[in-house]
C-alpha positions in Angstrom: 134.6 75.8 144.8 131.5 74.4 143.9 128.4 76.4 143.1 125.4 76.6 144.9 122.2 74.9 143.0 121.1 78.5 142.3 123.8 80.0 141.0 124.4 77.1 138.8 120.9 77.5 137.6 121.7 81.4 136.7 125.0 80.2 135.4 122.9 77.6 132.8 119.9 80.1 131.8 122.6 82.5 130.9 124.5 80.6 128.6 121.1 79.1 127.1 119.8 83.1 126.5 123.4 84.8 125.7 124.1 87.8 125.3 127.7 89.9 125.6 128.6 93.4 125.9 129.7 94.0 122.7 129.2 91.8 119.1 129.9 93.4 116.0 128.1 97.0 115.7 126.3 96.4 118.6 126.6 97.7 122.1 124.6 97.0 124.9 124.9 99.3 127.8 126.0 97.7 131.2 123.2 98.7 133.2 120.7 96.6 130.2 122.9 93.4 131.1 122.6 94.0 134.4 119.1 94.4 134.5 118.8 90.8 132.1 120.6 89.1 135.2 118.2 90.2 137.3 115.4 89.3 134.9 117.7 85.8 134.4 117.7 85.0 138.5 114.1 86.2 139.0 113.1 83.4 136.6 115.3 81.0 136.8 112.9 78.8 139.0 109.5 79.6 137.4 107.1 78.8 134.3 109.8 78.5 131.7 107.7 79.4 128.6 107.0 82.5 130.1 110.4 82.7 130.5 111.0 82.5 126.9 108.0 84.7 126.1 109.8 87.8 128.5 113.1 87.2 127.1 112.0 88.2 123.4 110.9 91.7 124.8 114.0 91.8 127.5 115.9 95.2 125.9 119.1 93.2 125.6 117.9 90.9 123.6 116.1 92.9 121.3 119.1 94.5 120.4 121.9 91.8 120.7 120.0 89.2 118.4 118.9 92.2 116.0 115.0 92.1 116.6 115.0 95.8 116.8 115.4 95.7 113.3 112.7 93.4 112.3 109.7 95.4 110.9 107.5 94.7 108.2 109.0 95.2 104.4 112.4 94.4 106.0 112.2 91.4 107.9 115.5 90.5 110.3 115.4 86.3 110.6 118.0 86.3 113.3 115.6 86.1 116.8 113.3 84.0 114.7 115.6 81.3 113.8 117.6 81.3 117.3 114.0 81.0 119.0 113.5 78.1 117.5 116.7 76.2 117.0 118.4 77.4 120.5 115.4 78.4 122.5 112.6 76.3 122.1 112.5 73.2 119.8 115.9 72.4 118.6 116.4 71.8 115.0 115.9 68.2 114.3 117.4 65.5 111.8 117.0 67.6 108.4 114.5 65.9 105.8 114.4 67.8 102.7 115.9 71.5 101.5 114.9 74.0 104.5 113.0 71.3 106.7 114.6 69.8 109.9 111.8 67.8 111.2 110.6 69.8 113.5 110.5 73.3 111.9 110.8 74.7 108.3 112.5 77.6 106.6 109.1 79.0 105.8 108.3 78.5 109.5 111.5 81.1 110.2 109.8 83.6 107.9 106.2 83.5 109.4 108.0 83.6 112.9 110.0 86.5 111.7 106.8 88.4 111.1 105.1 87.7 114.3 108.1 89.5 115.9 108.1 92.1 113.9 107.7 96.1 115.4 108.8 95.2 118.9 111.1 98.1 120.5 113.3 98.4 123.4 114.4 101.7 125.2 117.4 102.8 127.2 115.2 104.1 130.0 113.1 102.3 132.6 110.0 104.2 131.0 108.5 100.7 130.7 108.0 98.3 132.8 106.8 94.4 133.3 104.1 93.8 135.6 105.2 90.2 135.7 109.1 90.8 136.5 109.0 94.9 137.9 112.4 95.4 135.2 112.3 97.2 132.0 110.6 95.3 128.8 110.5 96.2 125.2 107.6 98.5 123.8 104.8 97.3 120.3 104.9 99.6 117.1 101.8 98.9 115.6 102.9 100.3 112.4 105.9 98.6 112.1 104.3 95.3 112.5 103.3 92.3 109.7 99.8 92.5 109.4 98.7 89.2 107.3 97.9 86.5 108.6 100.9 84.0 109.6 100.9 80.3 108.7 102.9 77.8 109.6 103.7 74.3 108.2 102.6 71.0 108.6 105.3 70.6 111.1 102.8 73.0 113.6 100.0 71.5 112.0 99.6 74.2 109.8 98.6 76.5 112.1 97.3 80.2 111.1 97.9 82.4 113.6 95.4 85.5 113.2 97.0 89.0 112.9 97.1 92.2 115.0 95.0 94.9 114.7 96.8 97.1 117.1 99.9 97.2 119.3 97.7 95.0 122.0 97.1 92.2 119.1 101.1 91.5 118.8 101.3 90.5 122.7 98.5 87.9 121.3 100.3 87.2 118.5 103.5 86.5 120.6 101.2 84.4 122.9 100.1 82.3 120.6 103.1 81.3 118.9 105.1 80.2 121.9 101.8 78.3 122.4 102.0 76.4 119.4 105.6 75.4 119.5 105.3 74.1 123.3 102.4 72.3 122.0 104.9 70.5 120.1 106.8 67.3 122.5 109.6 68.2 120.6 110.0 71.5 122.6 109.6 69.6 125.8 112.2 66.6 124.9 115.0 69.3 123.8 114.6 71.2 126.5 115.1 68.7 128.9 118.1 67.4 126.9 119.9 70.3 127.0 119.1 70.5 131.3 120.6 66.9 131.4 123.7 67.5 129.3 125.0 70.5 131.2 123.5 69.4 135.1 123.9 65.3 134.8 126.1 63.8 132.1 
């Protein structure tokens, strides 16, 4: 039986932002998935960079691609690198040791430390004005608090640090600004819609 648009929609948003149940040492509790579907259908037809901007605080994915335990002095690379090689803009033909066009292994480390201190709890303590489900939460002092720049692939942009838990929404903000400023982001997005909906 064929799908309905919709569902085929949810269908590809969920295999784009995946998460599981269980991966290694890490469990996610049901009612967390559940509550990411929700998140998944609610969005599924909206502004799609602030669909990428939710996901990053969406409790499931906090935990499932380890950015729980990203704080400052112990940096975990793992969102960072999926955000921008399966998120966002694709890792293109590779250049030179650590640069694929259209990001660099030093980009991977600043973006690592713009993500730092952000939480997620097992309650519904805290919620998203924008979606009405549960978000993550900002530790201010688990946060990188230098400056972060980036390389000449994002025009060496420096984006300015926090100065309280506030700060790291604009921090966030202005990163996923700078890579959709990039017609990379744009061109592999659209690529991936195409393979899985057209050919």
């Amino acid at each position: 039986e064929t799908l309905p648009a919709s569902e085929k929609l949810t269908l590809f948003w969920s295999s784009f932002f995946t998460t599981e149940f269980v991966s290694d040492d890490t469990y996610i509790p049901p009612q967390m998935l559940y509550r990411q579907n929700a998140f998944i259908r609610k969005n599924r037809l909206g502004n799609f960079k602030a669909f990428v901007k939710d996901i990053t605080l969406d409790p499931s994915m906090l935990v499932y691609l380890g950015n729980v335990l990203n704080i400052k002095g112990r940096p975990n690379e793992n969102y960072a690198r999926e955000f921008f090689e399966l998120f966002t803009i694709g890792k293109g033909p590779q250049i030179g040791v650590g640069n694929y066009t259209t990001y660099t292994e030093a980009d991977v480390v600043q973006a690592a430390r713009v993500l730092t201190g952000f939480r997620r709890l097992n309650t519904r303590t805290i919620i998203d004005s924008d979606t009405s489900l549960p978000k993550g939460y900002n530790v201010f002092s688990l946060h990188h608090t230098s400056p972060k720049t980036f390389s000449s692939a994002f025009n060496n942009t420096v984006i300015t640090a926090a100065t309280n838990d506030v700060g790291m929404d604009t921090e966030l903000n202005d990163f996923v600004n700078m890579i959709f400023n990039q017609q990379a982001t744009a061109k592999n997005i659209c690529r991936k819609m195409y393979i899985y909906f057209v050919k």
